[in-house]
PLY file of the C-alpha trace (Angstrom):
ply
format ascii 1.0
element vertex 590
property float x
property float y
property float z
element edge 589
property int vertex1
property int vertex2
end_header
135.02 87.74 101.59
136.07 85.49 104.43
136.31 87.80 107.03
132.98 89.50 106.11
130.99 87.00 105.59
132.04 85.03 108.54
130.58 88.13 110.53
127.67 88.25 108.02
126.64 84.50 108.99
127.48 85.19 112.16
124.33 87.67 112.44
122.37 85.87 109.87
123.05 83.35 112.72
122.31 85.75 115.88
119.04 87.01 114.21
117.66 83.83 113.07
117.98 82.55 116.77
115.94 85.78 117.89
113.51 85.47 115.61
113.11 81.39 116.36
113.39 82.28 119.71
110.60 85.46 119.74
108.30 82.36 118.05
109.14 80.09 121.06
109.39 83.04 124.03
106.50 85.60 124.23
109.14 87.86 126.12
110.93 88.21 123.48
108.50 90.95 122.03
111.01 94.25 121.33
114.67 93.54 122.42
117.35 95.26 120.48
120.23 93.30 118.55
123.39 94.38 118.35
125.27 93.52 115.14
128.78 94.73 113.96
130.49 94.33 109.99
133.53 94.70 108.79
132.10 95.86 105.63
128.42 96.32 104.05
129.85 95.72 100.94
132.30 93.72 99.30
134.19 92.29 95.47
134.58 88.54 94.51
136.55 86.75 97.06
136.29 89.15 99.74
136.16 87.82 103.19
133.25 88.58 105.08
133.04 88.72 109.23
129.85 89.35 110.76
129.19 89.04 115.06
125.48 89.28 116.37
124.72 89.99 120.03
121.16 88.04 121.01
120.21 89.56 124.67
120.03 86.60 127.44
116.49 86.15 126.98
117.30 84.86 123.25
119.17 82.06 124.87
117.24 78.94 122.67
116.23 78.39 119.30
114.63 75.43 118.11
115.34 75.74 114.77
117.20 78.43 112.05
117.14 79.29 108.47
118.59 81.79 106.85
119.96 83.65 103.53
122.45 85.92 102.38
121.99 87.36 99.27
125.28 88.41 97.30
125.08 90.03 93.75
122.75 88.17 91.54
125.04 85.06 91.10
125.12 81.68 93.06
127.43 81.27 95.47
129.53 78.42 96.29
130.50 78.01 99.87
134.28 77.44 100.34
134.17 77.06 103.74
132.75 77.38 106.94
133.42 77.42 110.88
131.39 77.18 113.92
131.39 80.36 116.23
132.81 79.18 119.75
129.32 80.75 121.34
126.85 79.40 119.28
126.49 75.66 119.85
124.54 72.54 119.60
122.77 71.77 123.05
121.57 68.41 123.59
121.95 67.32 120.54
124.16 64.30 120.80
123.66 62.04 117.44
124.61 65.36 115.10
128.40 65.40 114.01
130.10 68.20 111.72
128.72 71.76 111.65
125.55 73.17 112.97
125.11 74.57 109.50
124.35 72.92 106.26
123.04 74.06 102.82
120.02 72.88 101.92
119.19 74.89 98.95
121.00 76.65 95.93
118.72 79.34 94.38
120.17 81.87 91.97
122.08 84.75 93.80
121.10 83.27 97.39
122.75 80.58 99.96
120.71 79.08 102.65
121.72 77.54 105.82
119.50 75.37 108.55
120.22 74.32 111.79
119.91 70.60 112.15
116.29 70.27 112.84
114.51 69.22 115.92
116.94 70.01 118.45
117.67 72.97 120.91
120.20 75.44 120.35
121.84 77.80 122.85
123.42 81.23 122.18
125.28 82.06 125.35
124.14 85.94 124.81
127.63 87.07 123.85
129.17 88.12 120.39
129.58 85.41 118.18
131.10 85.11 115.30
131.11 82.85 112.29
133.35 82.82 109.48
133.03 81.69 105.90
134.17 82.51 102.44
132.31 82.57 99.46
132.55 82.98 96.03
130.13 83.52 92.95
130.23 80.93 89.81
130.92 83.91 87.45
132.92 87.06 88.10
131.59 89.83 89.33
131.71 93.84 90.73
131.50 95.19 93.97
128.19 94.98 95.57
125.89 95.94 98.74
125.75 92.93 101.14
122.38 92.24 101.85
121.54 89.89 104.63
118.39 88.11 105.39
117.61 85.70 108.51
113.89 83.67 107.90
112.91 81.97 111.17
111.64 78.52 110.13
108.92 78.64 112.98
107.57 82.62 111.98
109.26 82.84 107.97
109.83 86.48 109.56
113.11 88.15 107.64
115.23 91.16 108.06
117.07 93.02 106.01
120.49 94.65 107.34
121.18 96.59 103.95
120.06 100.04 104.74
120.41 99.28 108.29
123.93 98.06 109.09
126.83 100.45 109.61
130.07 99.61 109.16
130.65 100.62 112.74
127.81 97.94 114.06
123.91 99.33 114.49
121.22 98.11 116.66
117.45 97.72 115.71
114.44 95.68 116.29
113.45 92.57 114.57
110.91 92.51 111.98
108.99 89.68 111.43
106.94 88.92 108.90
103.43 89.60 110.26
101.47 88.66 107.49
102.54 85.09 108.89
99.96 85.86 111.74
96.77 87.26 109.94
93.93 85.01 108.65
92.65 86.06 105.77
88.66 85.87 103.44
88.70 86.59 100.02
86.29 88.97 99.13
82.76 88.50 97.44
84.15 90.02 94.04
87.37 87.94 94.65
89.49 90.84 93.74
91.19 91.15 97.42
91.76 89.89 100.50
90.20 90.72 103.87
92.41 90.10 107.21
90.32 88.51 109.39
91.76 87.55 112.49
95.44 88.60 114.12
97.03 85.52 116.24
100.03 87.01 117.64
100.31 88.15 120.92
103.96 88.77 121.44
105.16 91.10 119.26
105.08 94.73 119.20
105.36 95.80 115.32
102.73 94.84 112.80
103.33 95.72 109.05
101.01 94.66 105.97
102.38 93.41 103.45
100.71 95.18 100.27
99.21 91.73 99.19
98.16 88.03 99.73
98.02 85.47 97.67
98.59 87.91 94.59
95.54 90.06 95.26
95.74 93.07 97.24
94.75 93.49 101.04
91.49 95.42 100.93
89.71 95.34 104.25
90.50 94.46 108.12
87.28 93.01 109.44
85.28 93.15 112.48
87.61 93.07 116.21
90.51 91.51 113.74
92.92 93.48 115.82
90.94 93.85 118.98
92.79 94.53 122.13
96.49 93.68 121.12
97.62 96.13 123.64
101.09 94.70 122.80
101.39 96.48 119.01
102.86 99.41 119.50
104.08 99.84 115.89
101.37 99.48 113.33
101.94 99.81 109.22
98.46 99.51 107.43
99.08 98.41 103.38
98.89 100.87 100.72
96.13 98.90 99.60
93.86 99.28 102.12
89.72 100.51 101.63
87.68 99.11 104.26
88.71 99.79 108.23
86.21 97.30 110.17
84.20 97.94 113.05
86.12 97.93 116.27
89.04 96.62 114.41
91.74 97.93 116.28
89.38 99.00 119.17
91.80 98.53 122.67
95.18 98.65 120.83
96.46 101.09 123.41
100.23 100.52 122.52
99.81 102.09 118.86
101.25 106.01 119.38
100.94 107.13 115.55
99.05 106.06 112.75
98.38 107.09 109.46
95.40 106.42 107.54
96.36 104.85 103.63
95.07 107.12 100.85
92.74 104.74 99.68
90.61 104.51 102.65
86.82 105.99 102.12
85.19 104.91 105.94
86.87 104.36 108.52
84.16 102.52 110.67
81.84 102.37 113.95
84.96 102.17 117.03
87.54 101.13 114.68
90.17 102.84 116.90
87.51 102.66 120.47
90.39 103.43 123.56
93.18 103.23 121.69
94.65 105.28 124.68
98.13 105.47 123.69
97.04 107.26 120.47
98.99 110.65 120.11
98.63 111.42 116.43
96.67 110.27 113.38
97.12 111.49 109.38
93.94 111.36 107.64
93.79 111.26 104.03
92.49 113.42 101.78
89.77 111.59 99.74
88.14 110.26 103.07
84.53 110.67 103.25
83.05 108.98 106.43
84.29 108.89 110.07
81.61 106.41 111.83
80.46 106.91 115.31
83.38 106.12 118.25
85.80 106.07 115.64
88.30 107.51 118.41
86.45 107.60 121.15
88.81 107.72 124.44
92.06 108.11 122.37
92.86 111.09 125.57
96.58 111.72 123.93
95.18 113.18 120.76
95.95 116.34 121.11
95.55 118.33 117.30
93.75 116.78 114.18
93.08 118.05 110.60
90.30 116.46 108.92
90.11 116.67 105.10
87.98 118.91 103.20
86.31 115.53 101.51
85.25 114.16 104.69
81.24 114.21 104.98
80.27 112.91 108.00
81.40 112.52 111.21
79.80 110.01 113.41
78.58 110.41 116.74
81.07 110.23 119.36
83.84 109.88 116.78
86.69 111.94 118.99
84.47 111.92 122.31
86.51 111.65 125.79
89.77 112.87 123.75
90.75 114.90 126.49
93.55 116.65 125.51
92.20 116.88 121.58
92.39 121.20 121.45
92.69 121.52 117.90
90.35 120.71 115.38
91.01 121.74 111.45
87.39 121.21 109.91
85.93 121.42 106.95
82.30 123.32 105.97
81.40 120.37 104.11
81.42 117.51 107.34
78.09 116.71 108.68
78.86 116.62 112.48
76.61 114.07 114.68
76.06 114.78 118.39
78.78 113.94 120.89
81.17 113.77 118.43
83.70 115.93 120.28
82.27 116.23 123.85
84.44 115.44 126.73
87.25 117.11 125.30
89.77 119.62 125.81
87.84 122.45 127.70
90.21 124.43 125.61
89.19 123.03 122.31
89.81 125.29 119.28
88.16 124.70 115.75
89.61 125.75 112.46
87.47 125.83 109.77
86.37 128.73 107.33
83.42 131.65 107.13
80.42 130.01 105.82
80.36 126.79 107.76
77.02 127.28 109.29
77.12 123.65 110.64
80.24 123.94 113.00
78.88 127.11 115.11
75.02 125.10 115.57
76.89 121.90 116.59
79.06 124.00 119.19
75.76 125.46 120.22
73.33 122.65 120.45
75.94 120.62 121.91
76.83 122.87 125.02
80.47 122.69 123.68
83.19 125.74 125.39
85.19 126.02 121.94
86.42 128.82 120.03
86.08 128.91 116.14
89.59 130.17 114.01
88.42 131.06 110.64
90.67 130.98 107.47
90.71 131.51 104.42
88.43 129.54 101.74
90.34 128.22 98.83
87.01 126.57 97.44
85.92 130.09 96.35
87.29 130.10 92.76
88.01 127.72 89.86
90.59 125.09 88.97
90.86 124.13 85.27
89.90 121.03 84.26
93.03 118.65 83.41
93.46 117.08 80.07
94.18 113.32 78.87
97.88 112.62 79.87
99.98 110.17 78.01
101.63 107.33 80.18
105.11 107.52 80.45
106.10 105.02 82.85
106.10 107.37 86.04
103.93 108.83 88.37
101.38 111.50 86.36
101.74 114.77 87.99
99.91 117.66 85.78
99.98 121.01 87.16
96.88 123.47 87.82
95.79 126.42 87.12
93.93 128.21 90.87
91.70 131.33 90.12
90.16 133.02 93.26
86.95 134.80 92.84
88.40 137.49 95.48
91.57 138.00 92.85
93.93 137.03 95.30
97.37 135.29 94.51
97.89 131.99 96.25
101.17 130.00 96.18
101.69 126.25 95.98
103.18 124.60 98.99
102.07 127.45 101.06
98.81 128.28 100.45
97.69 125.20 98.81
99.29 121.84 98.02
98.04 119.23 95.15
97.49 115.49 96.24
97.41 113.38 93.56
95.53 109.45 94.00
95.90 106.35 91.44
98.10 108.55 89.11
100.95 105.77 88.82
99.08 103.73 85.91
96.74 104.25 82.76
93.28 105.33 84.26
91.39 107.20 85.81
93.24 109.64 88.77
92.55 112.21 90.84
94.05 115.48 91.84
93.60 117.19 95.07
93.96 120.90 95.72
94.06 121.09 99.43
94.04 124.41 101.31
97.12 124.57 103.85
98.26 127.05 106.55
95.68 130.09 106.34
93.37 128.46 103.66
91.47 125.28 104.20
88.54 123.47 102.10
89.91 122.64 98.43
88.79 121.04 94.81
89.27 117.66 93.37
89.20 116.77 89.56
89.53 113.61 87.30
91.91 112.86 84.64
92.57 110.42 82.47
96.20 108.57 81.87
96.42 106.96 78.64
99.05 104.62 77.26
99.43 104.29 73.14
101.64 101.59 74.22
104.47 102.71 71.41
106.71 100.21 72.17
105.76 96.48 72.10
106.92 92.92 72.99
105.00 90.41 70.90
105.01 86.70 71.96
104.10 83.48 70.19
101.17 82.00 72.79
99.49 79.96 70.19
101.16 79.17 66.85
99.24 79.34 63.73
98.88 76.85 61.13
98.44 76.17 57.45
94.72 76.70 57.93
94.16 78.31 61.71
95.17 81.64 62.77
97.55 81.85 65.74
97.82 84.15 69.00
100.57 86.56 69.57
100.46 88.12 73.35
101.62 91.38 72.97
103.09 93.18 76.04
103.45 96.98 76.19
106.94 98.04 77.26
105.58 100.88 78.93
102.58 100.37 81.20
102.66 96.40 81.14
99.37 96.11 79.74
98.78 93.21 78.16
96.82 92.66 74.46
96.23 89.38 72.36
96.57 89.75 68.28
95.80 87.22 65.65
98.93 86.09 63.63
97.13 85.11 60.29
97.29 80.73 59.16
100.16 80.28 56.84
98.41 79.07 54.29
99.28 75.76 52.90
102.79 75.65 51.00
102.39 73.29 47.99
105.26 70.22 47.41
105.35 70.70 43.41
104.45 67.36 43.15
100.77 66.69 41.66
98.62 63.94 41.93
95.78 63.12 39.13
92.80 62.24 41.41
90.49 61.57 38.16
91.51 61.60 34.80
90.32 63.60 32.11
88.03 62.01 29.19
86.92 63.10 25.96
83.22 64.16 27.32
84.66 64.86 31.55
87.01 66.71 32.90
89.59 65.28 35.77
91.40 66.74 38.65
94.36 66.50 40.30
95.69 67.90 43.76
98.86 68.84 45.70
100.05 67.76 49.09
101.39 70.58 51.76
104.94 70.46 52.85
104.54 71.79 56.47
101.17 70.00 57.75
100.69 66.83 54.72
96.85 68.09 53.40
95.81 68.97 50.21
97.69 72.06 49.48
95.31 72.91 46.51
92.94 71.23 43.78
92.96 71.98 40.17
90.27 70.87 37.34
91.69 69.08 34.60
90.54 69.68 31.00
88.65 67.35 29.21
90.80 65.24 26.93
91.51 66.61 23.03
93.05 63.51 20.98
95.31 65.99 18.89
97.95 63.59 19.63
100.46 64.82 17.37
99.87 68.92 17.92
98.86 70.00 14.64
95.82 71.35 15.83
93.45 68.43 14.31
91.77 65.47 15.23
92.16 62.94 12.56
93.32 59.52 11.28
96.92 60.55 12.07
96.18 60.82 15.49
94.30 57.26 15.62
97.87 55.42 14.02
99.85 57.40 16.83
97.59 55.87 19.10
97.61 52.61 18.06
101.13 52.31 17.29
101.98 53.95 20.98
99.74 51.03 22.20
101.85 48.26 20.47
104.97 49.99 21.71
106.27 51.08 17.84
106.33 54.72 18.81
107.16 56.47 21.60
106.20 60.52 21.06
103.85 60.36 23.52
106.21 61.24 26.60
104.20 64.11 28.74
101.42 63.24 31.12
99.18 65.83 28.98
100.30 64.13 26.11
98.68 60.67 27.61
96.03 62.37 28.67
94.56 63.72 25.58
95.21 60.40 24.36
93.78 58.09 26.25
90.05 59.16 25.81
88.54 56.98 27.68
90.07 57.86 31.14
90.93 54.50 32.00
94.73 55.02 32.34
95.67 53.08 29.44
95.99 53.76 25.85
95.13 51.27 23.29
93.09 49.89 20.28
89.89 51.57 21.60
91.72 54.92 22.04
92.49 54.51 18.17
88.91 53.57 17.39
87.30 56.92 19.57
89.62 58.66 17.73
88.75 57.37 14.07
85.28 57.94 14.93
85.93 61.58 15.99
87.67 62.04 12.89
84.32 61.03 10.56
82.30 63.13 12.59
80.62 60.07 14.70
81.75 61.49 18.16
81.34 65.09 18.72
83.65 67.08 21.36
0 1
1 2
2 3
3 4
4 5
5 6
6 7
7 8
8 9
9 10
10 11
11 12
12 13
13 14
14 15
15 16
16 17
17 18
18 19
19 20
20 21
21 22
22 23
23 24
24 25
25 26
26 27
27 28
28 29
29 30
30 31
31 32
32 33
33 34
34 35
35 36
36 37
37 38
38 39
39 40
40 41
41 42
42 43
43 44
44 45
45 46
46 47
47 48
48 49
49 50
50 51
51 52
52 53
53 54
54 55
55 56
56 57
57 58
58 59
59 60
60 61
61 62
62 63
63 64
64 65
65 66
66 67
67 68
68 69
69 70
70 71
71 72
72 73
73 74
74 75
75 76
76 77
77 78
78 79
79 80
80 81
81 82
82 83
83 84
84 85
85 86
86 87
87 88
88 89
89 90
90 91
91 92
92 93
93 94
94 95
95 96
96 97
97 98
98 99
99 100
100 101
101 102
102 103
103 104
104 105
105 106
106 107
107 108
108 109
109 110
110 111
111 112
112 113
113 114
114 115
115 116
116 117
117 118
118 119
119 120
120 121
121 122
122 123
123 124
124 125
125 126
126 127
127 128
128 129
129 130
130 131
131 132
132 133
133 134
134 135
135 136
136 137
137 138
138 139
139 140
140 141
141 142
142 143
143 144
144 145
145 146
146 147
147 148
148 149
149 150
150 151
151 152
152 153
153 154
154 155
155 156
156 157
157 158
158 159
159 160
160 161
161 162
162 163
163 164
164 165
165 166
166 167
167 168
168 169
169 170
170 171
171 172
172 173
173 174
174 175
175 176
176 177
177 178
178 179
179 180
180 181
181 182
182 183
183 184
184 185
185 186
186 187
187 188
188 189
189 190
190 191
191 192
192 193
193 194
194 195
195 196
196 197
197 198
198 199
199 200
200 201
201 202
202 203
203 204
204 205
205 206
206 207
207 208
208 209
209 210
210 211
211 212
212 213
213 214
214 215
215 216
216 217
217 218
218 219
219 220
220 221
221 222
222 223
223 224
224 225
225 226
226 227
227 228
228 229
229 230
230 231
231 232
232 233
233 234
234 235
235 236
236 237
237 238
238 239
239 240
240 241
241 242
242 243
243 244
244 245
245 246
246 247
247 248
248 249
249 250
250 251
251 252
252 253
253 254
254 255
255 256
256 257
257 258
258 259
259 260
260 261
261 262
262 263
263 264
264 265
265 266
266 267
267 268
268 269
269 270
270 271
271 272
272 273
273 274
274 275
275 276
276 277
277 278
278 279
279 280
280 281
281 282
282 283
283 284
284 285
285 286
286 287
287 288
288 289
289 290
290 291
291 292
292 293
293 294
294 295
295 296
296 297
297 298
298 299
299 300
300 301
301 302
302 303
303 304
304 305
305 306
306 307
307 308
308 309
309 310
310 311
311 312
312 313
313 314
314 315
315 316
316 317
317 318
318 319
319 320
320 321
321 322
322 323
323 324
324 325
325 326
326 327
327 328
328 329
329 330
330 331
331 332
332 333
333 334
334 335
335 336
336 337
337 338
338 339
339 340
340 341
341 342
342 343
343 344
344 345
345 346
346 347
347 348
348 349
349 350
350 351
351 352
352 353
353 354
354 355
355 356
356 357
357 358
358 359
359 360
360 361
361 362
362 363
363 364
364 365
365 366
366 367
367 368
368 369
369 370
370 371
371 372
372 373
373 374
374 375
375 376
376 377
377 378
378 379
379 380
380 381
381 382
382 383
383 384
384 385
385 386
386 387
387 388
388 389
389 390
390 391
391 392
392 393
393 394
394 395
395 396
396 397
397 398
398 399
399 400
400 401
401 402
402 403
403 404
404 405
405 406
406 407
407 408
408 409
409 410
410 411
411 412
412 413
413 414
414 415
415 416
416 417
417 418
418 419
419 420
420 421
421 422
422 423
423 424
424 425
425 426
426 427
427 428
428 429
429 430
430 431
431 432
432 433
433 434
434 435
435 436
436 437
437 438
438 439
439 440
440 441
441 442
442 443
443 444
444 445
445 446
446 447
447 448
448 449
449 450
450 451
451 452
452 453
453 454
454 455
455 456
456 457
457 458
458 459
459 460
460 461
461 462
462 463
463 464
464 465
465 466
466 467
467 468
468 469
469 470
470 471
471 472
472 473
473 474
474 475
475 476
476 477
477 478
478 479
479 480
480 481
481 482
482 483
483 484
484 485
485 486
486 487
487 488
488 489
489 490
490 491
491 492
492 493
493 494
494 495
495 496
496 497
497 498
498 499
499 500
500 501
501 502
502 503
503 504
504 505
505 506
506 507
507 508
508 509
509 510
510 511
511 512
512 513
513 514
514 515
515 516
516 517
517 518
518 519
519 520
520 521
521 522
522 523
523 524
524 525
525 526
526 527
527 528
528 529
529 530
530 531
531 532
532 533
533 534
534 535
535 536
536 537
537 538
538 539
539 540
540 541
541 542
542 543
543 544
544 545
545 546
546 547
547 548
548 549
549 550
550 551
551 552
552 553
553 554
554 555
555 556
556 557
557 558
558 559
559 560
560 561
561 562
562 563
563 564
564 565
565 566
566 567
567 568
568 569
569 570
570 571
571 572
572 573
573 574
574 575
575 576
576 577
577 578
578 579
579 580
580 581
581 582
582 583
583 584
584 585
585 586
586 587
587 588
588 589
């Protein structure tokens, strides 16, 4: 691993200095990086080289942190050597390495420069060296590298990226590091509210913030960053804000995320660099100016859900000259004028709106007419059980006219929120000489037939517990009662009141496990057959007495005293005899 790694750290080392460096120098916006490996993956004790190339204008860092992930282990560092090009600039107190590790997380080791100094790369390879090895034994694995600049917390990954023969790429940072953020009314997501950077040229959303997902872009969040020319929206995504991208003339492609209804009032206003945009099907609104003055959209295909199209939405696209449009969209005036003056529409016989637009709006545009997959019937789409993967039920496409149409040419089937137990949708979308289409509902249910249950409140003697059970399968999550124990008696019993010839007693039991009254039991009233021949006479009354002076000792059992002592007073003596005498002779009834 030696020889590897060292290379590894050394562009672990090379990228963290570009990244610290793109936080410190706003011309540091899209420079490549040259990297080279001697391996991208490696077995335990490998040696590991690694050289980075920073262009000139990475020359200073203030500060570097970075990771390399190997296997799922920890790894110990061996040892460790300074590259001859990367070195400490006035930094005079600092002895030893430039590196040090400052944490040990499972399966990662990180490395800082000494903080509060300036470090120089002289723009040349570098190399550094190290050798690592993992705490427990382990296979061959991919070498993943990541580089976090302590300033931005941006990170790349070389994984999929790094050939064995060296590669060259643009830094990613982590732009989520740059966004301020609202949480919305319902608090279910997160809104990005303002963009702060002004240096870099690739913006990606993460999918969420804070553990909720990213939901809107507000109002001019993204205004005029002329600089992004790379822009990657989150899955996520619902609400497009007004003007929220308006002036971002560097972006060249974008694509809409499915989940996006509106996209609003000059959300994309002179994005002039604009050349092509994917809309989703499922969209419904385009509000007014949407793309006003993007002039290097040249062809767009709006889906057969979209309803309305705002005023002005595609005006001064100059070189828009193909339109694919659906019978169903509403189109308000302006919203293609000043474009192409050879500006085709494709859309299908029937759409009475598209020719009276053309008309009333002095437009010179041709109409292509195709076929309409709308006329006919798609079956409706039964319950499907959850099975841990994307839900992808087939359909069944009947044409009034009787004609045959194929999937994936005639027609292709979009499916939306069909990854989890709910409610999805499938779309049947007309493609190459069909257009317009169906959507339909379905439901994905999980039985959840295979179950993790966990103890998240234990029950007792007398309270019922919580288990929270976990399906294996979809995730979801359940609580079920785990009934109280019940109280588990020590055998040992207690007389609470004794017994007398005209009362009964009662006695109790003590629980084991939580040291209450396990249970409670009535005692019968005492019955002075002493000696168990199924009387109550003068024989009993000499027992009695005699057992009282201590010249007989039969009565051994605690029933035995029980039925004996008459009274209740926990002795047995003289008056014991006399009661007993007297219930003999019929004086004292029982």
């Amino acid at each position: 691993m030696k020889g590897l790694f060292k290379k590894a750290v050394a562009i672990i080392a090379a990228f963290a200095i570009v990244f610290c460096l793109m936080a410190v120098a706003p011309m540091a916006a899209s420079a490549d990086i040259a990297i080279k490996l001697s391996a991208t993956s490696c077995a335990q004790d490998d040696e590991i080289t690694a050289q980075v190339y920073f262009p000139k204008k990475y020359n200073k860092v203030s500060s570097l942190d970075m990771s390399l992930i190997y296997d799922s282990k920890k790894l110990e560092v061996v040892s460790m050597s300074q590259g001859k090009d990367l070195r400490k600039a006035r930094d005079k107190q600092t002895n030893g390495e430039v590196y040090s590790e400052y944490a040990g997380n499972p399966g990662k080791i990180n490395w800082c420069l000494a903080g509060g100094n300036n470090y120089e790369f002289s723009g040349i390879f570098s190399t550094i060296v190290f050798k690592v090895k993992s705490y427990a034994d382990h296979g061959k694995c991919d070498l993943s590298l990541k580089i976090n600049n302590a300033v931005n917390s941006g990170y790349v990954n070389l994984t999929d990226e790094v050939q064995t023969s060296g590669a060259s790429f643009n830094v990613l940072r982590n732009s989520m590091n740059d966004m301020e953020f609202r949480l919305s009314a319902d608090g279910k997501g997160y809104w990005v509210t303002e963009y702060n950077c002004g240096t870099y040229d690739t913006v990606i959303f993460a999918d969420t913030y804070k553990g909720l997902p990213v939901i809107g872009i507000d109002k001019e969040a993204f205004a005029n960053h002329a600089e992004i020319k790379t822009l990657k929206l989150p899955s996520t995504l619902i609400y497009i804000g007004k003007e929220s991208f308006k002036g971002c003339s560097g972006i060249t492609d974008l694509v809409i995320p499915d989940n996006v209804k509106s996209i609003s009032e000059g959300a994309f206003y002179q994005c002039d660099g604009l050349k092509n945009v994917s809309f989703p099907v499922g969209l419904e609104t385009i509000v007014k100016n949407a793309f006003n003055g993007c002039p290097f959209l040249t062809s767009i295909e709006l889906p057969f859900t979209l309803t309305a199209l705002g005023a002005g939405a595609f005006a001064n696209c100059t070189l828009l000259e193909t339109v694919k449009i659906s019978k169903n969209t509403i189109i308000m005036v302006n919203a293609f004028s000043a474009c192409s003056d050879s500006l085709k529409f494709i859309t299908v016989e029937g759409n009475t709106r598209l020719p009276n637009y053309i008309e009333s709006n002095k437009l010179n545009a041709k109409i292509e007419y195709v076929k309409d997959l709308s006329l006919g019937t798609v079956n409706n789409i039964a319950d499907n059980t959850y099975t841990g993967s994307a839900i992808t039920p087939s359909v069944e496409l009947t044409l009034t006219s009787g004609e045959k149409v194929e999937l994936n040419k005639d027609y292709k089937v979009v499916y939306r929120n069909n990854t989890k137990p709910g409610t999805a949708k499938l779309y049947v979308v007309g493609i190459g000489n069909y257009s317009e289409g169906y959507w339909k509902p379905f439901k994905i249910i999980c039985n959840h037939p295979d179950v993790t249950r966990t103890v998240s409140k234990a029950a007792t003697c007398t309270a019922a517990g919580k288990y929270t059970v976990t399906c294996k399968i979809c995730g979801a999550k359940s609580t079920e009662a785990i009934p109280a124990k019940g109280h588990t008696g020590d055998g040992k019993w207690v007389i609470e009141k004794r017994p007398t010839i005209t009362s009964t007693g009662s006695k109790y039991m003590m629980c084991k496990d939580c040291k209450n009254r396990a249970k409670t039991e009535v005692i019968a009233k005492a019955y002075p057959d002493v000696n168990g021949d199924k009387r109550v006479n003068s024989a009993d009354a000499l027992v009695v007495l005699r057992y009282s002076v201590d010249l007989w000792t039969n009565i051994k059992t605690e029933e035995q005293f029980m039925n004996a002592d008459t009274n209740g007073d926990g002795k047995i003596n003289s008056m014991d005899a006399l009661t007993i005498l007297r219930i003999s002779v019929g004086s004292i009834k029982l």
